[in-house]
N, C-alpha and C positions, 0 to 999 in steps of 0.2 A: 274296537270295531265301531264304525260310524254306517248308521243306517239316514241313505238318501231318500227324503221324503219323496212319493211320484204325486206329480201336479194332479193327475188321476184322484188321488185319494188326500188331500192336504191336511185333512184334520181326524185328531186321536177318532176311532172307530168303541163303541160299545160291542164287545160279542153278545150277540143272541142266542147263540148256544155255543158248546163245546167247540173246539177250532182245532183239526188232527195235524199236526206238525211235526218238524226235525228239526234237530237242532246238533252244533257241533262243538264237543268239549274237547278246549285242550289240556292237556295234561298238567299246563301249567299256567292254567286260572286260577285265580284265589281263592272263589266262592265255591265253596260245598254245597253242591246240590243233595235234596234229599230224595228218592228215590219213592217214586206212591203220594210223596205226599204236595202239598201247595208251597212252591216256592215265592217269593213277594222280592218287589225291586220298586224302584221309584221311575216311572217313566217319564224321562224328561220334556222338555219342552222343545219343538222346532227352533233352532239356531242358525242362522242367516250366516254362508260362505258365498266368497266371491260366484260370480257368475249369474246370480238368483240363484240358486240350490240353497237347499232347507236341509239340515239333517238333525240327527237323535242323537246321542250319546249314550244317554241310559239306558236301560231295561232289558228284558230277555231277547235276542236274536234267533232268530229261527228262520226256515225255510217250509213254505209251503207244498213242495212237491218231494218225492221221493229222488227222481231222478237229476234234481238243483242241486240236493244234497249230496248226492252221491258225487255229481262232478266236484262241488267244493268240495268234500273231503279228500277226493283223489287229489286234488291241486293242493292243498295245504299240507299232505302229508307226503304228496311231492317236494314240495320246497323247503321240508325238516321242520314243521309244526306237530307232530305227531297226536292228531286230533282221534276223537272217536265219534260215531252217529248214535243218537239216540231217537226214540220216539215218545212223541211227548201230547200234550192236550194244556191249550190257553182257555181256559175254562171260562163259563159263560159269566159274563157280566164285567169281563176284564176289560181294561184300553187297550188297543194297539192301534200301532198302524200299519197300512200294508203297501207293499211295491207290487205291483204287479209286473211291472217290466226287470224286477230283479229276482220275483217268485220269495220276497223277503218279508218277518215280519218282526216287527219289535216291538214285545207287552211287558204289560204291570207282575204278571204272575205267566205261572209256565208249574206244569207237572210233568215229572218225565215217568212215562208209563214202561217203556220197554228200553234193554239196554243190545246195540245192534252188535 
């Protein structure tokens, strides 16, 4: 998954506090998430594709709203990804950055608090 930087927001963000999120796991990702506790990733660096767009590669993907998520899951589990939604918290003092015209976010750390 490639997360498109928005000109809006170009540079890694510090949270100030807690940040309530969803996120969607597919069945056949590699990484083991742990459940309660601080999950950690390497948040990459903005990488220059055609057109000017900026994107991420690394770190946790998420969604800011409930109902972003709910549409991407239906679409990916449409199309035989068999995903699931989770609720999660990018806890304060983490990076990310954020799309606001994609309701997207991509951080350092991610907890997943609830399993939907």
């Amino acid at each position: 998954m490639c997360f498109i930087i928005d000109k809006n927001y170009p540079s890694k963000i510090i949270a100030e506090n807690d940040i309530e999120c969803y996120k969607l796991l597919s069945l056949y990702e590699n990484y083991k998430y742990k459940l309660g506790e601080l999950n950690k990733s390497i948040l990459g660096e903005g990488s220059d594709l055609s057109f000017n767009i900026c994107s991420v590669k690394e770190g946790f993907h998420s969604y800011s709203n409930l109902t972003e998520a709910i549409w991407k899951l239906q679409l990916n589990n449409y199309s035989g990804q068999e995903c699931i939604m989770v609720k999660c918290i990018i806890p304060k003092d983490s990076e990310y950055y954020y799309s606001e015209k994609r309701h997207e976010y991509v951080s350092n750390q991610i907890i997943i608090k609830e399993v939907s």
